[in-house]
C-alpha positions as CSV (number, residue, x, y, z in Angstrom):
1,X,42.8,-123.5,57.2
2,X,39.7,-123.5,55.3
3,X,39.2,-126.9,56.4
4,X,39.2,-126.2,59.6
5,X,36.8,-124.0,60.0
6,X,34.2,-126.5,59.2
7,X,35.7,-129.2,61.5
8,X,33.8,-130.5,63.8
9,X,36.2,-130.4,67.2
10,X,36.3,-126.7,66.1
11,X,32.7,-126.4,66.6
12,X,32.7,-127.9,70.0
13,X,35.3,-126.5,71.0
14,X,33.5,-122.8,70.4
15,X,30.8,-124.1,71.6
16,X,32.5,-125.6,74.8
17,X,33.5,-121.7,75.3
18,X,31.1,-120.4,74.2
19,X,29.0,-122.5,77.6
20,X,32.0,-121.5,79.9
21,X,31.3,-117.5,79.3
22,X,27.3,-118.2,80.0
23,X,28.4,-120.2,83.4
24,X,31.1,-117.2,84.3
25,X,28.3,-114.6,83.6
26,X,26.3,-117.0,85.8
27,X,28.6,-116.8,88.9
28,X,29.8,-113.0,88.4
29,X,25.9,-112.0,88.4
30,X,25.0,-114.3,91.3
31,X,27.7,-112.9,93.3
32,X,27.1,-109.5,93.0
33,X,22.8,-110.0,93.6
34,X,24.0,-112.4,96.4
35,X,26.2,-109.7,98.1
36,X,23.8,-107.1,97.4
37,X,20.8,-108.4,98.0
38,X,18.9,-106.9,101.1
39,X,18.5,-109.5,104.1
40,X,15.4,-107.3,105.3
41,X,13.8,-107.7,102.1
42,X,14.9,-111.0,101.7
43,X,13.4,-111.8,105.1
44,X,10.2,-110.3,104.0
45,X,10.0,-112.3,100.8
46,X,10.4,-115.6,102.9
47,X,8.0,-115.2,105.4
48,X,5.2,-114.8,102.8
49,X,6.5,-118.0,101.6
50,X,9.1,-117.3,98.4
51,X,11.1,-120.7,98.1
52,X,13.9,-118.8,96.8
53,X,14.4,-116.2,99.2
54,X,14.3,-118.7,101.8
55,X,17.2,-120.9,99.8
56,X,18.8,-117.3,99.1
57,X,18.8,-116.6,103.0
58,X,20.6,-119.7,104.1
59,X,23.2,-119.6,101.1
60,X,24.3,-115.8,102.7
61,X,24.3,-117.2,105.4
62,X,28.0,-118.3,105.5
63,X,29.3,-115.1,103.5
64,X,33.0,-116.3,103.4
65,X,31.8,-119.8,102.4
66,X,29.4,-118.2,99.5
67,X,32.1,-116.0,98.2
68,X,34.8,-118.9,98.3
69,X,32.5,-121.2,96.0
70,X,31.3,-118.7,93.6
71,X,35.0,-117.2,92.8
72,X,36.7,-121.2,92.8
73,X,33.5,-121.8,90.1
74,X,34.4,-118.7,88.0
75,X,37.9,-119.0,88.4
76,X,38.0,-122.1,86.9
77,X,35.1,-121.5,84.0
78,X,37.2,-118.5,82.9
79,X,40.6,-120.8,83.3
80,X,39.2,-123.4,81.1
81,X,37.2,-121.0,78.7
82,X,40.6,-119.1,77.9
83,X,43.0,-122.2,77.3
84,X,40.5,-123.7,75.1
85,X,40.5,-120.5,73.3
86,X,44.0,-120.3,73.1
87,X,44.4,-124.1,71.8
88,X,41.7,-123.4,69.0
89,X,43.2,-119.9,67.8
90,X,46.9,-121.4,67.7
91,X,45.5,-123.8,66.0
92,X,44.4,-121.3,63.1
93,X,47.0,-118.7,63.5
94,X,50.0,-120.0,65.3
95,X,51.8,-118.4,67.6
96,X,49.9,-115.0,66.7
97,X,46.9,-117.1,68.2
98,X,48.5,-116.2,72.2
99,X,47.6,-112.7,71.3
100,X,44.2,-113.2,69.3
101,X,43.0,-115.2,72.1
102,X,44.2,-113.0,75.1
103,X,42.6,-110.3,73.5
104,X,39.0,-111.6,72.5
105,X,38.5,-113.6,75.6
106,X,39.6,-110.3,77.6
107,X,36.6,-108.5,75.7
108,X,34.1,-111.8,75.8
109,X,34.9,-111.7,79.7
110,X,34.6,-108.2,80.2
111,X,31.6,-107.7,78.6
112,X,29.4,-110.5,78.8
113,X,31.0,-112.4,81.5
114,X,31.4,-109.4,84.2
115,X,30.0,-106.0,83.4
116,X,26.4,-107.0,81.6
117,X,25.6,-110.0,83.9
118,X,26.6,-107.7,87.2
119,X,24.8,-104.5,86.1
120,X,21.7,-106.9,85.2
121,X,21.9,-108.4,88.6
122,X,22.5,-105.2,91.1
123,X,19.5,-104.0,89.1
124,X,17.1,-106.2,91.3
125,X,19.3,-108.0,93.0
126,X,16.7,-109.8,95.5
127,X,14.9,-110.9,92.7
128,X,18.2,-112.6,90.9
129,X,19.1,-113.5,94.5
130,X,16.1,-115.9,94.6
131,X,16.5,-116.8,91.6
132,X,19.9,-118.1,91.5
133,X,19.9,-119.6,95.2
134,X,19.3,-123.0,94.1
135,X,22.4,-123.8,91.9
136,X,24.9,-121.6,93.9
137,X,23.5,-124.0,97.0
138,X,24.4,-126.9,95.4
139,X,27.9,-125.4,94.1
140,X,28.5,-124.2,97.3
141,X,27.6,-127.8,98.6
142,X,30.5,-129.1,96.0
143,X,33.0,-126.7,96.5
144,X,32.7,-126.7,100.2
145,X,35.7,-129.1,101.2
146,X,38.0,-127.7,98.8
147,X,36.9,-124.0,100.1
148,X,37.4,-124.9,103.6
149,X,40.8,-126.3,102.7
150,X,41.8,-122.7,101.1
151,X,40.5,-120.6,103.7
152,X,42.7,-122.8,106.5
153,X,45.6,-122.5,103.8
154,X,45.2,-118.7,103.9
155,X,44.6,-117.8,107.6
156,X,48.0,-120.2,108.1
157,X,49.6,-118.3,105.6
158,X,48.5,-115.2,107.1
159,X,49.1,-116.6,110.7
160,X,52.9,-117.3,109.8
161,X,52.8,-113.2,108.9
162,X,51.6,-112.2,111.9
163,X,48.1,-111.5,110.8
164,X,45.5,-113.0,113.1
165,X,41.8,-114.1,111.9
166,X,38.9,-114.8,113.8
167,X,37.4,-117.9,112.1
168,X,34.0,-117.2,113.3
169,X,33.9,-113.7,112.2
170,X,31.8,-112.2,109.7
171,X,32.3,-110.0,106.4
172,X,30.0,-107.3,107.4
173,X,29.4,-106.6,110.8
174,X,25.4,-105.5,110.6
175,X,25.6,-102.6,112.9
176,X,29.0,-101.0,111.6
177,X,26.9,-101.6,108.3
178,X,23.5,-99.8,109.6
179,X,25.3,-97.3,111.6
180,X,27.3,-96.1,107.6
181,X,24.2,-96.5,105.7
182,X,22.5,-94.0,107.8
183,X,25.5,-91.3,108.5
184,X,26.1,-91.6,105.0
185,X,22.0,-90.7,104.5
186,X,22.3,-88.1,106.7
187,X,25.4,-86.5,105.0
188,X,23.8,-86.7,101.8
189,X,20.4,-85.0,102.9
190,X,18.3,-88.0,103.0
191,X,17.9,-89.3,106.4
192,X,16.7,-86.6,109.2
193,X,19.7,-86.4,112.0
194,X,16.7,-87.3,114.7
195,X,15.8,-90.5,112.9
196,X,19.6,-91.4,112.9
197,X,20.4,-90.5,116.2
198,X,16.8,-92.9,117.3
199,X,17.8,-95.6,114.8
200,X,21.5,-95.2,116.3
201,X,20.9,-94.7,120.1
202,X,18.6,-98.2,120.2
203,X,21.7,-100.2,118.3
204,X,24.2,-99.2,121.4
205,X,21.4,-99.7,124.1
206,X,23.5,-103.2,124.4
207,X,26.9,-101.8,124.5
208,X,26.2,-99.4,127.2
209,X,25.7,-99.9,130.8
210,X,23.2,-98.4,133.3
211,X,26.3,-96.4,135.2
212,X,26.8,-94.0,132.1
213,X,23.4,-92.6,132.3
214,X,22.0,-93.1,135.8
215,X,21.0,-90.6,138.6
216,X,24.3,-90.3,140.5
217,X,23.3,-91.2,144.2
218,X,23.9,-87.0,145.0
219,X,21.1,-86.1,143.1
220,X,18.8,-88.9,144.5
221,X,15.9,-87.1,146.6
222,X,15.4,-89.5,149.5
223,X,12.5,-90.2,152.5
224,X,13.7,-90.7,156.4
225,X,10.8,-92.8,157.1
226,X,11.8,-91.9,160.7
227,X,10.6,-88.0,160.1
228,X,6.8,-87.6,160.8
229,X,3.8,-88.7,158.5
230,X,3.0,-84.8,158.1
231,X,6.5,-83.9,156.6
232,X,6.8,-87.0,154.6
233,X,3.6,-85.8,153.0
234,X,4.6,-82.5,152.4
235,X,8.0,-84.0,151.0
236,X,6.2,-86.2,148.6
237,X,3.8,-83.0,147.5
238,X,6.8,-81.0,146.4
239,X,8.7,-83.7,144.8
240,X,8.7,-83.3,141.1
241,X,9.2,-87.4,141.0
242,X,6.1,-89.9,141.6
243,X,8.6,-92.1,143.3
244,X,10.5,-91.9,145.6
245,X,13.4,-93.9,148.0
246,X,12.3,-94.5,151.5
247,X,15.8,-95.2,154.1
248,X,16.0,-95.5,157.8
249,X,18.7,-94.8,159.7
250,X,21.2,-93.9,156.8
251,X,20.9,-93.0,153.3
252,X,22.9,-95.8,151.8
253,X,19.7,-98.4,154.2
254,X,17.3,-98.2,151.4
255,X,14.1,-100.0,152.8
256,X,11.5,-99.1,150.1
257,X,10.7,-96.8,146.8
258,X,6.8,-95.3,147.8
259,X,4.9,-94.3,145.2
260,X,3.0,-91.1,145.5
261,X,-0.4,-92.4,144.3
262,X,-0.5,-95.3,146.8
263,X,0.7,-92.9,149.7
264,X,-2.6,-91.0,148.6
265,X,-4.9,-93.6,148.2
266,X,-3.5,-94.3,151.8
267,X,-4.3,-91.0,153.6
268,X,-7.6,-91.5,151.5
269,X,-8.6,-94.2,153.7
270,X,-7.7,-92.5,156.5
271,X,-10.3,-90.0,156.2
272,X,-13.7,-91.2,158.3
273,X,-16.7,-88.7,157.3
274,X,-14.5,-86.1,156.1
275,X,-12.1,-86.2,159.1
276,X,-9.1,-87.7,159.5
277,X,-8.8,-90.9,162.6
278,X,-6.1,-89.7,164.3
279,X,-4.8,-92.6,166.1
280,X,-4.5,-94.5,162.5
281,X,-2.9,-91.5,161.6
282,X,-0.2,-91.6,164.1
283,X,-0.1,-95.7,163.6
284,X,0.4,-95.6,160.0
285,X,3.2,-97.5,158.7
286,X,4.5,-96.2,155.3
287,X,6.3,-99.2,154.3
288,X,2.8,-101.1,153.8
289,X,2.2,-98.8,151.0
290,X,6.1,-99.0,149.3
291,X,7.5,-101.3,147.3
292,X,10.4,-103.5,148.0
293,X,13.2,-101.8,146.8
294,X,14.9,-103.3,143.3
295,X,18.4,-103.5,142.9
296,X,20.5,-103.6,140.0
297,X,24.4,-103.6,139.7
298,X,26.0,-100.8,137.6
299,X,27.3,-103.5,135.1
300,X,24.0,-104.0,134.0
301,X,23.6,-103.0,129.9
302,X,20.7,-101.0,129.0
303,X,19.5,-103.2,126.7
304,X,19.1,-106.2,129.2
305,X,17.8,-103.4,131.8
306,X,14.9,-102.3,129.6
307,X,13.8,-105.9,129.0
308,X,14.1,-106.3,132.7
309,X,12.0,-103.3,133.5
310,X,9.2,-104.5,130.9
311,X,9.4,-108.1,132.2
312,X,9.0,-107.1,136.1
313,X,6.2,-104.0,134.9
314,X,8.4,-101.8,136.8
315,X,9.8,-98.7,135.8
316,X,12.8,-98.0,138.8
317,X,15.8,-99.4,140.0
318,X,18.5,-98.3,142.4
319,X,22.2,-99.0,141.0
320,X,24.7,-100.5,143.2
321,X,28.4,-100.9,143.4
322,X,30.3,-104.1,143.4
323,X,30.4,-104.1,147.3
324,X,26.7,-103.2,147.7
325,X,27.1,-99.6,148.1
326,X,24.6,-97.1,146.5
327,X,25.7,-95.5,143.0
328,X,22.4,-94.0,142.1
329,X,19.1,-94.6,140.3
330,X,17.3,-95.6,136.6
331,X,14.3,-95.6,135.0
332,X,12.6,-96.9,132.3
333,X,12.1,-93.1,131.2
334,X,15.9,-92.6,131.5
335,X,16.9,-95.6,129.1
336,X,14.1,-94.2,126.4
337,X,15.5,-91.2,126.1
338,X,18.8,-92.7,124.6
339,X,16.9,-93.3,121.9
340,X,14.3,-90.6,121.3
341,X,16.1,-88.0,123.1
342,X,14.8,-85.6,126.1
343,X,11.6,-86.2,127.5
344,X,10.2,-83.2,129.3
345,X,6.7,-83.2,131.2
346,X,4.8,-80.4,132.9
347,X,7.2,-81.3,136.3
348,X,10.4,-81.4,134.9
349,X,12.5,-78.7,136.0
350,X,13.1,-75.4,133.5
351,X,16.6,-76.1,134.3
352,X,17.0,-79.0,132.3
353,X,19.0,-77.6,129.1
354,X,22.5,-78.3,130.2
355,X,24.4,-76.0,127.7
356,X,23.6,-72.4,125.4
357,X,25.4,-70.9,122.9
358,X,27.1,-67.6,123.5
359,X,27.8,-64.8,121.1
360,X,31.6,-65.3,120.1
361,X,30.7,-69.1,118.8
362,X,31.4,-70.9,122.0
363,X,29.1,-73.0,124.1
364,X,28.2,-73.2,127.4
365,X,28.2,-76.5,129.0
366,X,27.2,-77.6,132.3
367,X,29.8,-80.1,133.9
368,X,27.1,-82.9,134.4
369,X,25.8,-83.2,131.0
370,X,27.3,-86.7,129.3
371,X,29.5,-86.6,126.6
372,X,26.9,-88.5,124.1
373,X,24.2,-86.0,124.8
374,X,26.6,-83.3,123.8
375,X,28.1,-85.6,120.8
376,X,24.7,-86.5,119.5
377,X,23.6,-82.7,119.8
378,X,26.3,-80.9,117.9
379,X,27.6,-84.4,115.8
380,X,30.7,-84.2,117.7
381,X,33.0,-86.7,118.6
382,X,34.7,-86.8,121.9
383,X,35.3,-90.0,123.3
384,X,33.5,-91.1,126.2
385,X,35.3,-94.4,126.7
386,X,37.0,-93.2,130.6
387,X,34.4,-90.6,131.7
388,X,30.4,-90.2,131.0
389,X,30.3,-86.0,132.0
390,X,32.1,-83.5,129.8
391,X,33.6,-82.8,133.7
392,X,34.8,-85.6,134.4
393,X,36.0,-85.7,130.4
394,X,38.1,-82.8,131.6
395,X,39.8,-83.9,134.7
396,X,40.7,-87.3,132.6
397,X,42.3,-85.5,130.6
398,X,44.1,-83.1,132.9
399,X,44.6,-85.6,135.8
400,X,44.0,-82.9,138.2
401,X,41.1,-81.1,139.7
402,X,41.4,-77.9,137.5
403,X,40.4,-74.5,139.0
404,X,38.1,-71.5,137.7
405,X,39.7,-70.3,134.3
406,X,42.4,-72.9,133.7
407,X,41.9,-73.8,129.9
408,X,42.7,-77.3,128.6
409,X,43.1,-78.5,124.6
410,X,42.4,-81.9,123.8
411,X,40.4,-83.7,121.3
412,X,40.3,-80.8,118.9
413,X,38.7,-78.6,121.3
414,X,39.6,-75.8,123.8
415,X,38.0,-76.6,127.6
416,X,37.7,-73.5,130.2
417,X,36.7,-74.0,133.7
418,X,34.4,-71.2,134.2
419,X,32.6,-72.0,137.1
420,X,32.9,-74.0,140.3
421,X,31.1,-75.8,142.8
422,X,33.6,-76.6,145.8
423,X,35.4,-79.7,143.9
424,X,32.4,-80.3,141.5
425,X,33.5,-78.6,137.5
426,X,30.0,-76.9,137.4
427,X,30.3,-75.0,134.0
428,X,32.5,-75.4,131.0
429,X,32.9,-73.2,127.9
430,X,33.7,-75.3,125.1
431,X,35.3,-74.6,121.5
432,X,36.0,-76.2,118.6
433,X,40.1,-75.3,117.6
């Protein structure tokens, strides 16, 4: 036994391990910096021209891919490291040498081949990210058939179970991922409710459509262009709105949206020495001041709307139906309040807080307010997948049109009708069960 100590295959074999443990420490700690690492930061790093942040970007790019190569390399290091171990120790001790070398290379791997190169690396894991992009490329370059051939072993395994995968789809979805972080921040005290709601309400600006938060078409204050000059001047002058919808003949015959600054640069010229020429007066033709009307269909998402409105440097559109009809009315002002909340101005009616509190804990709610509003304002969660209004919430849910002081439960929370407008649910009082 002595001998062997000082033989030389003994000493390469060690040695041999002794490698394997470095390159498992090597894939366990670029894994766990490659996982971790922050694709913002990473970003950053690459467009002021770090090399390896760049390599580091395109190696996450393919997550599954990435994952595949670095556990096939360590899986196979660790394989090797432990058999050699096992051949040299039963070599020295015999059969005893299964045990001595499941228990050493259990403690060698533990320690230096998991926990000390995985704490090292989510320590700074953008810096180890960069770092170790180079090799893990070219591993994952290596590996890459034999990974692909797992993965479509696995999803046919899983298909044969009944488990379906999407081949295209991605470990972490980034929003689900953003949306966490920051309701996780915000449970723990470190991100402001208003900054996650802002931060939240631009991320679904692209899953929401311009019907959930238009003007519905009964609140739409309208001009018959047919009416004379003098009351679609005094109409204009007690509007709260700058602009406004011009129709002829009926409401749904939308010919033009005026704007109340060129209507008044209009009657400006008008004036001759301080008096007004009446025969232009009586000629004038409000349509040469409006604009041609823009329509959008309710399908729209507000993403794509907003980038339309900034594209055409236009502010408001009229929503229509599938057949043409009028639905109601956007504007630019309307899709920026998803995301920084109400925007009230020195016109805006007082009447715009759509719910109170009252004294036994309940909450007053008015029937048009939408069910994200009220979600983001108390952190609730009522769905809002088959109606946009806490009303219309209600008769979903009830399939009827209720009447004053029928009470509904649903959703964890207890609905009463408490007021009416003919068919309209015009105030709810809402508590929590």
């Amino acid at each position: 036994m002595e001998t062997s100590l000082f033989d030389g295959a003994f000493w390469m074999t060690a040695g041999a391990i002794l490698v394997l443990l470095v390159l498992s420490g090597f894939f366990s700690g670029s894994e766990t910096a490659l996982t971790a690492a922050s694709r913002g930061k990473l970003r950053s790093a690459a467009d002021k021209g770090n090399r390896g942040a760049i390599r580091a970007l395109e190696v996450t790019e393919d997550n599954e891919r990435l994952i595949g190569s670095v556990l096939l390399g360590n899986n196979v290091v660790n394989i090797l490291a432990t058999s050699l171990a096992t051949a040299l120790l039963t070599k020295l001790f015999g059969q005893n040498g299964v045990a001595f070398a499941t228990l050493i290379m259990t403690l060698l791997v533990l320690v230096f081949a998991e926990v000390l190169p995985k704490t090292y690396a989510i320590t700074n894991p953008e810096k180890v990210a960069s770092s170790v992009a180079g090799p893990i490329g070219f591993v994952v370059r290596i590996f890459a058939p034999i990974v692909s051939a797992v993965r479509f072993f696995v999803r046919g395994v899983l298909f044969l179970f009944g488990v379906r995968t999407d081949p295209d789809s991605q470990i972490l979805a980034v929003r689900e991922e953003i949306a966490g972080a920051l309701n996780l921040g915000h449970s723990e005290g470190v991100v402001e409710k208003e900054d996650r709601d802002r931060i939240l309400g631009a991320l679904d600006l692209n899953e929401r459509m311009v019907e959930e938060i238009m003007l519905h078409r009964s609140g739409i204050e309208l001009i018959d262009i047919d009416q004379p000059l003098q009351d679609i001047l005094a109409q204009c002058l007690e509007s709260n709105f700058t602009r406004l919808p011009l129709y002829k003949n009926d409401p749904e015959n939308i010919v033009g949206v005026v704007h109340a600054k060129d209507l008044l640069r209009a009657m400006h010229k008008l004036l001759n020495g301080g008096r007004v020429d009446q025969k232009a007066y009586e000629e004038f033709d409000i349509l040469k001041v409006a604009m041609p009307p823009y329509f959008i269909p309710e399908t729209t998402t507000l993403d794509d709307q907003m980038h339309e409105f900034l594209r055409r440097k236009t502010h408001f559109a009229l929503v229509v139906d599938e057949y043409g009809g009028l639905e109601g009315l956007i504007t630019l002002e309307d899709i920026l309040e998803e995301i920084v909340g109400e925007i009230v101005d020195e016109f805006d009616k007082d009447e715009t807080v759509q719910f109170e509190e009252t004294a036994d804990g309940a909450l007053l709610v008015e029937g048009g307010m939408t069910i994200r509003d009220l979600n983001r304002a108390y952190d609730w969660s009522l769905p809002d997948d088959e109606a946009n209004t806490v009303a219309g919430l209600v008769i979903h849910e009830a399939q009827m049109i209720p009447v004053e002081g029928q009470v509904f439960s649903f959703h964890g929370y207890r609905f009463e009708v408490v007021e009416k407008d003919e068919n309209r649910i015009a105030t709810l009082k809402i508590r929590s069960l």
